[in-house]
LOPA-12124 format. One record per residue: x, y, z of N, C-alpha, C in turn; residue in one letter. Coordinates in steps of 0.001 Angstrom, whole numbers, padded with zeros to 6 digits, always signed. Atoms other than C-alpha are relative to their C-alpha. Layout:
! residues N
XYZXYZXYZa...
//
This chain:
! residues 297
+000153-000542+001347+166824-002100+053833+000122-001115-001033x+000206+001064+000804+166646-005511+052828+001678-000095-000891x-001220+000269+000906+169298-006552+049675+000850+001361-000382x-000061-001224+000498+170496-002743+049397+001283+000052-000848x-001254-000321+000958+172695-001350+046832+000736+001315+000867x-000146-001394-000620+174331+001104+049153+001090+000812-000446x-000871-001146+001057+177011+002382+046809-000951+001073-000778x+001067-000478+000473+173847+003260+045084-000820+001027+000305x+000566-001155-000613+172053+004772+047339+000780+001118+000490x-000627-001181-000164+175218+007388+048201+000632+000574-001316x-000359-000623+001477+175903+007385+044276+001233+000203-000122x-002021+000215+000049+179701+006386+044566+000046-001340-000686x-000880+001663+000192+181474+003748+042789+000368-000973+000884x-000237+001251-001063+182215+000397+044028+001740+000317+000771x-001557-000486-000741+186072+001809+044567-000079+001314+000930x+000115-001334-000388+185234+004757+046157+000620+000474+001339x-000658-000185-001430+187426+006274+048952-001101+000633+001178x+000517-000342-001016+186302+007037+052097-000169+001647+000306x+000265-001166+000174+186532+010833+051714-001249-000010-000974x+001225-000325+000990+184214+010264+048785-000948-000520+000304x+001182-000087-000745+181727+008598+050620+000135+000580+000705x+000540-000918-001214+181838+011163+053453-000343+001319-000805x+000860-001173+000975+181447+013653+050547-001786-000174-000538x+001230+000453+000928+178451+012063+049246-000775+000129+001010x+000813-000128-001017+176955+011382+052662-000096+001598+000335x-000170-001221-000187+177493+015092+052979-001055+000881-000388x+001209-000786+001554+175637+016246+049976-001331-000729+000218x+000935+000875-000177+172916+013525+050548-000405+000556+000913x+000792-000342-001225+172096+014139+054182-000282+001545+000079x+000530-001411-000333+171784+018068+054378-001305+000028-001023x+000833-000023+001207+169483+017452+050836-001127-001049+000576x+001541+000540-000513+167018+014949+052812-000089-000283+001449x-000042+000026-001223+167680+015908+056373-001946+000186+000460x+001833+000021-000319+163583+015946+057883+000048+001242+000393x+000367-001565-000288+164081+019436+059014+000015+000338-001263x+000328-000961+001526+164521+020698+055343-000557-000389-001058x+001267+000922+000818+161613+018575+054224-001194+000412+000267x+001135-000079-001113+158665+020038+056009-001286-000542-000806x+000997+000744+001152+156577+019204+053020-000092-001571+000382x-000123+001371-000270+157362+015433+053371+000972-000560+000595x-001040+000133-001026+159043+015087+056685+000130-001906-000079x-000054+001303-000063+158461+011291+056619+000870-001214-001080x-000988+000800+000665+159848+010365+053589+001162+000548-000425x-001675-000515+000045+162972+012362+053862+000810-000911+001195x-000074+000369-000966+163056+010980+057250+000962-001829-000496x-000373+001230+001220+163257+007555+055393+001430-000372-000751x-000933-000430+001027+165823+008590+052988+001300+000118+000823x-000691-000498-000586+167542+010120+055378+001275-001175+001020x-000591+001370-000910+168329+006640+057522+000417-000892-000792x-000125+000704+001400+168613+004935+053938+001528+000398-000033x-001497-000855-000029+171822+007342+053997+001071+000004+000801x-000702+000679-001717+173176+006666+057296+000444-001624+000199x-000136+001237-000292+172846+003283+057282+001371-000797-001344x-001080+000186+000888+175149+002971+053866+000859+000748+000849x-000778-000300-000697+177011+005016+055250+000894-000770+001169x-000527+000755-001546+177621+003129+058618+000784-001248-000552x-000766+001625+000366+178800+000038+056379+000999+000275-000942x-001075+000005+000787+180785+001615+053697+001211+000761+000541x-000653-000629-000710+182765+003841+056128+000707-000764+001025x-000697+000780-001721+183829+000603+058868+000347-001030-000958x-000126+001349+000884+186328-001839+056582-000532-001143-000511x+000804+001442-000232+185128-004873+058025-001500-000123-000311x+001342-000136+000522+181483-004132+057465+000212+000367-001093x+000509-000142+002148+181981-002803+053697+000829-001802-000742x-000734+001015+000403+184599-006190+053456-001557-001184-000293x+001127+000969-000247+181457-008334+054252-000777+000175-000852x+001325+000019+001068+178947-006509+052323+000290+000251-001324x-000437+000148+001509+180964-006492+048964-000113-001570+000072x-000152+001219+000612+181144-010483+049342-001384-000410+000370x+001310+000327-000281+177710-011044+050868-001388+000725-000306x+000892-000536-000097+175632-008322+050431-000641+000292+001211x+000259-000892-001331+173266-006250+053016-000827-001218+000791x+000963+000754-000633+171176-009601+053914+001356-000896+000436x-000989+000610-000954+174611-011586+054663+000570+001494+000867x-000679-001440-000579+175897-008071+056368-000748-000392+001285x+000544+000313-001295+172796-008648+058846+000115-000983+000781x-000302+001647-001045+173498-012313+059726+001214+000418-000020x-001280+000457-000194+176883-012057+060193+000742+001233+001247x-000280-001232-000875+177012-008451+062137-000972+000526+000453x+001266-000322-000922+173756-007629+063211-001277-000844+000425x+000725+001085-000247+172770-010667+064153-001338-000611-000267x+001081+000379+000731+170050-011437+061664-001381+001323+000148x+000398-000997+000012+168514-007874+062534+000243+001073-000814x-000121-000871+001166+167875-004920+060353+001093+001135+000770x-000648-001107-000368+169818-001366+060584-000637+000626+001070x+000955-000466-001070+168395+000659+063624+001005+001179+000260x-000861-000869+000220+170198+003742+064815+000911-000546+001279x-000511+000188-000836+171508+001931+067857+001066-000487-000195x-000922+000911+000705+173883+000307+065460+001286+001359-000734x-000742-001238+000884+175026+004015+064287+001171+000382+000595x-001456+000013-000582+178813+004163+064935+000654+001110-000339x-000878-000852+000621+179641+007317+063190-000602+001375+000231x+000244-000885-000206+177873+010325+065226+000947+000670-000190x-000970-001086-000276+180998+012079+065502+000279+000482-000832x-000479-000009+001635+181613+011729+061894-001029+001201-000529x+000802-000637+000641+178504+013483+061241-000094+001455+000644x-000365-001124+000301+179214+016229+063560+001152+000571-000697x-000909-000910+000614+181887+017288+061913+000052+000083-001578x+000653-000337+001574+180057+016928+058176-000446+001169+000098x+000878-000711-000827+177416+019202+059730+000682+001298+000564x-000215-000971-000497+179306+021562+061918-000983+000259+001020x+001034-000555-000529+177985+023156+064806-000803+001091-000455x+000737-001326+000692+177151+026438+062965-001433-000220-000554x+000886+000276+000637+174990+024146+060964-001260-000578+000390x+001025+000325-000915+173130+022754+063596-000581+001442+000732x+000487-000981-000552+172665+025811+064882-001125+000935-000876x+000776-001042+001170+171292+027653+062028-001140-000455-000682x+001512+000194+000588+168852+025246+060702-000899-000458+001401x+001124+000051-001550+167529+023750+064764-000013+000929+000672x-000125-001006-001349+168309+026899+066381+000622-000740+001211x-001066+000254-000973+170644+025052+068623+001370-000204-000181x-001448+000685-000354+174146+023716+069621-000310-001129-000291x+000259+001325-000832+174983+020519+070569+000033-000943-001451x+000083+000720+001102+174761+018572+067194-000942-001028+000207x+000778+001364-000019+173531+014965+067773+000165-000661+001277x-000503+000585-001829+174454+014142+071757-001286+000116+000537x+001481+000012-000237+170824+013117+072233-001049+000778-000037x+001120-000628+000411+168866+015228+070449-000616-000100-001454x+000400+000306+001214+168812+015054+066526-000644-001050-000325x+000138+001200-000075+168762+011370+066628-001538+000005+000823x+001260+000839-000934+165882+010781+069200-001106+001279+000097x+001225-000776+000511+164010+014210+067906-000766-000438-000915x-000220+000663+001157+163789+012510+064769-000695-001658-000177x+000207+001127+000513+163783+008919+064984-000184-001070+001477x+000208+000764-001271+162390+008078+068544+000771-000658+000988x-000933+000231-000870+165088+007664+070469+001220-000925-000092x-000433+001252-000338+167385+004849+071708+001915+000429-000260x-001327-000560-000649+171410+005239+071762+000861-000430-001502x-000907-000054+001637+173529+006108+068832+001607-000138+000628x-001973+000624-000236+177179+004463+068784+000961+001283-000586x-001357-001386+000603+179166+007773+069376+001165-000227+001452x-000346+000076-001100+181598+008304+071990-000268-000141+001346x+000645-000153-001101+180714+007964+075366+000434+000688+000947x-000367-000986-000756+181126+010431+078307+000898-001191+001165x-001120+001429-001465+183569+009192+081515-000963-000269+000515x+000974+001266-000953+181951+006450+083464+000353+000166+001450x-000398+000277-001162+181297+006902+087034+000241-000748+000514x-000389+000688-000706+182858+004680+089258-000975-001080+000633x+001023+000889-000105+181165+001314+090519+000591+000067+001730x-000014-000115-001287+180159+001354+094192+000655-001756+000667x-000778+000808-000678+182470-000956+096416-000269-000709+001348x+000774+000411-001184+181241-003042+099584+001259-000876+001014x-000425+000325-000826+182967-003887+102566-000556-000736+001467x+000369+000528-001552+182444-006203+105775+000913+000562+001098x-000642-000115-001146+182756-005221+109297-000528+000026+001013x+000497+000976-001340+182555-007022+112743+000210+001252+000908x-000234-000996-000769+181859-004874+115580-001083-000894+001180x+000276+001044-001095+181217-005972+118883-001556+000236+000574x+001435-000469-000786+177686-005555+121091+000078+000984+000453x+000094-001293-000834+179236-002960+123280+000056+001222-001230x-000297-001000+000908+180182-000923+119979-001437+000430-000057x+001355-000233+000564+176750-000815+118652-001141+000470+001706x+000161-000281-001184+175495+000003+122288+000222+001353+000259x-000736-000972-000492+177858+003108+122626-000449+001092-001131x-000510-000664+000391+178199+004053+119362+001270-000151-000180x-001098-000795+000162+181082+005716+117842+000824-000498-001664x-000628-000191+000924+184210+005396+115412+000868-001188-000253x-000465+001109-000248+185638+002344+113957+000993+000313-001635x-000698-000340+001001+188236+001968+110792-000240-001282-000932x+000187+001579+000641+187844-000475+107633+001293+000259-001319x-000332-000267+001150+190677-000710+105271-000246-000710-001524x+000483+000072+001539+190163-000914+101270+001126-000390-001131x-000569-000597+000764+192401-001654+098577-000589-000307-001396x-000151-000606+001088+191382-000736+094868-000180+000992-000710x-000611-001222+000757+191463+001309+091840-000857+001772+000793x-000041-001440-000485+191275+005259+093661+000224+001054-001118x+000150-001441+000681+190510+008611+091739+001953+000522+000562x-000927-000462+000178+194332+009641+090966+000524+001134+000847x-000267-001348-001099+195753+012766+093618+000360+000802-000871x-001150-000604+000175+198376+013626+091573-000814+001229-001561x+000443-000273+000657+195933+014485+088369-001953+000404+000085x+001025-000387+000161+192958+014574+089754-001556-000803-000397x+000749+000603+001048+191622+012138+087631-000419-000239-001454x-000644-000155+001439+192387+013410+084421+000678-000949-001021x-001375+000473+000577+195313+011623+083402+000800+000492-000629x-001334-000485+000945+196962+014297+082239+000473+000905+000747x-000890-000984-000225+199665+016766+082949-000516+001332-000269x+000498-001261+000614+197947+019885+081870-001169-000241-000366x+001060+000039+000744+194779+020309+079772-000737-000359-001096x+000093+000881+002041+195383+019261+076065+000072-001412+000660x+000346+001282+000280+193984+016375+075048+000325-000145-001629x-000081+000134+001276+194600+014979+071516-000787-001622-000488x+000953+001554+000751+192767+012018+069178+001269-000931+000773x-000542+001287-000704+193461+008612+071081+000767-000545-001363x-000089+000412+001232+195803+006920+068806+000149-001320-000129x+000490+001539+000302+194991+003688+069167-001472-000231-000415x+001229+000080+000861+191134+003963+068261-000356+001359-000851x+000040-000877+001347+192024+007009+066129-001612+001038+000680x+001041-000903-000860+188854+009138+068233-001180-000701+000194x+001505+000759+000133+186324+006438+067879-000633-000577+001403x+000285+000578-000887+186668+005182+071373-000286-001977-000193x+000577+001503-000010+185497+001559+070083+001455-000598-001044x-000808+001232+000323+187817-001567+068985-000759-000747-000940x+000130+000958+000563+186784-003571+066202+000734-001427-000733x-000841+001261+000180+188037-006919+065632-000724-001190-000841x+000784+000552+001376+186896-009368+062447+000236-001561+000547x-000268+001157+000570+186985-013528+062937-000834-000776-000946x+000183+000424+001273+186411-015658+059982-000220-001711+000863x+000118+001891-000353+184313-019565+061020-000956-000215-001167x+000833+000832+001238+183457-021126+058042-000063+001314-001422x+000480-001091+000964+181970-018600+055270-000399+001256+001063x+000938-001312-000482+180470-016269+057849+001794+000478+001005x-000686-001022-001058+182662-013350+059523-000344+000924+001243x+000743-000801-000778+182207-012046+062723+000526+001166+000517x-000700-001197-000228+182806-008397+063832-000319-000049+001572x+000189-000373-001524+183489-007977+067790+000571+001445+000663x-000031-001596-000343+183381-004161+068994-000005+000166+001697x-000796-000696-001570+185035-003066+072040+000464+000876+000938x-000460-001032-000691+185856-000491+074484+001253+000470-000293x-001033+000130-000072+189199+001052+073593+000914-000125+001636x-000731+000364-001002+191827-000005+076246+000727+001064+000441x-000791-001572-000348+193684+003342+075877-000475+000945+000592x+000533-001385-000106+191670+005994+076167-001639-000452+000841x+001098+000279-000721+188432+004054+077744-001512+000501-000260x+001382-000420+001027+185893+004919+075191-000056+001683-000271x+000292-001585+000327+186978+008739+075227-000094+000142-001035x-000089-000406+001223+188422+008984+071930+000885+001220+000233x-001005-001231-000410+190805+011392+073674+001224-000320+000826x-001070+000938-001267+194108+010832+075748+000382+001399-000242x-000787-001788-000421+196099+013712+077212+001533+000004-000849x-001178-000549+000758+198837+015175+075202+001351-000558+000812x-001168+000027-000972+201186+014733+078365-000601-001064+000843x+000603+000628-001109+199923+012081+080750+000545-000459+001165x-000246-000202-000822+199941+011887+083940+001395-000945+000890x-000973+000589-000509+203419+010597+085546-000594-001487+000668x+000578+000718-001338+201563+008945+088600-000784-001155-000348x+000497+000753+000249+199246+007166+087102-000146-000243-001528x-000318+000243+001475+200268+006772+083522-001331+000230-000917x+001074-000726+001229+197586+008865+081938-001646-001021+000056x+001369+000575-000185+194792+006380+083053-000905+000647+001214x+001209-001345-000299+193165+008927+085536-000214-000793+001793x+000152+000664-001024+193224+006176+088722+000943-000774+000337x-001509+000476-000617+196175+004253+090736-000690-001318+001037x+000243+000989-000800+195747+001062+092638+000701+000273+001535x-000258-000400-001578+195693+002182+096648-000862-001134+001075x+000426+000550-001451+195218+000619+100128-000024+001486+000832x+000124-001218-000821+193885+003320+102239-001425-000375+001216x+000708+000126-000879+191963+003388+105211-000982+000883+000632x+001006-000373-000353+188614+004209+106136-000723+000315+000924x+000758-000425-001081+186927+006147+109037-001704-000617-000512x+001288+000262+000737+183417+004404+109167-000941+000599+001851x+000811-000021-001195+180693+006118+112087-001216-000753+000351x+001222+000926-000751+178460+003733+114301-000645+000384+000515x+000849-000894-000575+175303+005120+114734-000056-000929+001347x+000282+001283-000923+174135+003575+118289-001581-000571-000515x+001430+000354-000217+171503+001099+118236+000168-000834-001791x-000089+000111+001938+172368+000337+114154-000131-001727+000352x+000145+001267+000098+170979-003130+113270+001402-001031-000693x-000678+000846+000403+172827-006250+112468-000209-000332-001505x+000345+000172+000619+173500-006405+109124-000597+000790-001671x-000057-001257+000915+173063-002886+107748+000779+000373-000704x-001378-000104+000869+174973-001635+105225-000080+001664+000009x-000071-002034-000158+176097+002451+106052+001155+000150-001452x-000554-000363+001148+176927+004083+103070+000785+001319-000029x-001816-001442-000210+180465+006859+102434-000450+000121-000968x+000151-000653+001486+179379+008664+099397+001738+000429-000103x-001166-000457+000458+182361+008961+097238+001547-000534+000326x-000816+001038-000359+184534+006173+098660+000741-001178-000475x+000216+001291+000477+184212+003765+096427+000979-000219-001697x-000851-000294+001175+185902+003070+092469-000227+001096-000823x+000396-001451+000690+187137+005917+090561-000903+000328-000959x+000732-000212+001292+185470+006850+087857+000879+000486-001606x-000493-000296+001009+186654+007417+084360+000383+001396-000109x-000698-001195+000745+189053+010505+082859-001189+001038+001210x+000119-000770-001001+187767+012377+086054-001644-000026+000698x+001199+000236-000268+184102+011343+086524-000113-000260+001509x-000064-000254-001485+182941+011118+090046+000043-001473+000591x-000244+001539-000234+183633+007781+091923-001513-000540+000715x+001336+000798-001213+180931+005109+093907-000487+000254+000999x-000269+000196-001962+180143+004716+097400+000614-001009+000227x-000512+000961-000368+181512+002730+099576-001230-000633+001190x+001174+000291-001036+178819+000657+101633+000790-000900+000608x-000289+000731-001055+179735-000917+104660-000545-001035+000733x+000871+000739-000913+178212-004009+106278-000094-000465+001556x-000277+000291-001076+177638-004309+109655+000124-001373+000582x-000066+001147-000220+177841-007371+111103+000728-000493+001742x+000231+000044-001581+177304-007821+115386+000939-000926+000352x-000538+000736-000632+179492-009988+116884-001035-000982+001388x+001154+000473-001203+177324-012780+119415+001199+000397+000843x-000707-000164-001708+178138-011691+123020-000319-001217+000770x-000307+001203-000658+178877-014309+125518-000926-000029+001357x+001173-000109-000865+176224-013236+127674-001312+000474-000027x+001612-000211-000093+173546-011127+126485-000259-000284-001505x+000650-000135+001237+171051-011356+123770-000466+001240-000405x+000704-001517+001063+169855-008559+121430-001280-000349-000255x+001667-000029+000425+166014-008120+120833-000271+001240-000486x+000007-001801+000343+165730-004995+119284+000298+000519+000495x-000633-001226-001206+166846-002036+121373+000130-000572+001003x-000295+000791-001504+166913-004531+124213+000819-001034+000176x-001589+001194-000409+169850-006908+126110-000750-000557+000457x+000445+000866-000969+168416-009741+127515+000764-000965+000186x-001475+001142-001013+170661-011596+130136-001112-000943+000390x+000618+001157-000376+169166-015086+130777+000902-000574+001318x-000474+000307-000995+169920-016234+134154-000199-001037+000790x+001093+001070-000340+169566-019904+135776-000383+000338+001340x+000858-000449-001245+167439-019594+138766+000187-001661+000839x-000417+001248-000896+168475-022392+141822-001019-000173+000815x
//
């Protein structure tokens, strides 16, 4: 939006509290939302991201700190790395459902759901708006294991043990004691960390996962004894793994659901296994076949 005046464009003073820009953005966005434009969906549309995008900077300290001493063209070098506004940069979905309401989404789209990938990318072509994020499944885990010629020959049942982070028993995965959840209060519900350093004239903003709550924006009221409300416990446990017969050297057999937990109860990895033959001291392997070499006198 180039040099923008974005006090301007939400029609607040340069002091203006943060209730009073979320009032303004309030009044603004329902007045040039693109659904209640049908006449000139495009340049409400416009307007509409014109609104958002002040918004997004006068609502996050460190970004309004910057663009009172620099303006919106130092704002982009210094935090959006010499790039314009986009919505992928939009940090304050949550904010806007609860301007909005669901009622209100409901009544003018005929749906639920507010903005959790639909308003946004009905609208303004897609791409991923900086709101909370859902729990993260678990990252799949890989293990080696030696098994002899006769194994792979026979068949059968062999054991591999594992140790890290495991989906919680005691909670479930949760991390909590019960059901209530309340605002994280270390990122206050935002899920994200922002952090400001200062080299030279330029300031840089670095945005982060919160450490508490793990991008929920939620932590349990009570949390869980066992695993102190983080939802997973550091275990050594041991693994039944089955050997098909005949299984190549080298394969990797996969345990659905074996593998790291997953976030505030999300479902965990696999666990893939690698096989890995042991040479025998007499025969060779050729595909499905032993071949014993024998010297002849």
């Amino acid at each position: 939006m180039g040099d923008a005046d974005y006090y301007g464009v939400l029609g607040v003073p340069h002091g203006a509290s943060k209730d009073e820009i979320k009032h303004a953005y309030r009044r603004l966005a329902k007045k040039y939302h693109p659904d209640l434009n049908k006449d000139n969906p495009k340049v409400a549309e416009e307007k509409f991201k014109q609104l958002s995008e002040a918004y997004e900077v006068l609502c996050d300290d460190d970004k309004r700190k910057i663009y009172d001493q620099f303006g919106a063209d130092g704002l982009k070098q210094q935090v959006w790395g010499g790039q314009g506004f986009d919505w992928s940069r939009f940090t304050h979905a949550e904010d806007v459902e609860d301007i909005f309401g669901a009622d209100f989404f409901q009544s003018v789209f005929g749906r639920s759901g507010g903005l959790g990938g639909t308003l946004f990318e009905d609208f303004f072509g897609g791409g991923t708006v900086g709101r909370r994020r859902g729990p993260t499944p678990g990252r799949d885990a890989r293990v080696d294991l030696e098994v002899a010629l006769e194994d792979v020959a026979r068949g059968g049942r062999k054991e591999v043990t594992v140790q890290y982070p495991m989906t919680c028993p005691a909670c479930r995965g949760t991390g909590a004691e019960g059901e209530r959840l309340v605002t994280c209060p270390t990122c206050g519900g935002r899920g994200q960390m922002s952090s400001s350093q200062r080299q030279g004239y330029s300031q840089f903003i670095t945005i982060t996962t919160c450490p508490k709550c793990n991008g929920r924006g939620q932590w349990p009221e009570r949390p869980c004894r066992r695993c102190s409300g983080q939802g997973r416990i550091e275990e050594r446990r041991t693994i039944a793994v089955e050997i098909p017969e005949g299984v190549p050297d080298g394969v990797q057999l996969r345990i659905p659901g074996r593998g790291l937990a997953g976030d505030a109860g999300a479902p965990p990895g696999d666990l893939y296994v690698a096989i890995h033959v042991r040479r025998h001291h007499r025969f060779v392997r050729d595909g499905d076949d032993l071949v014993l070499e024998l010297p002849i006198s």
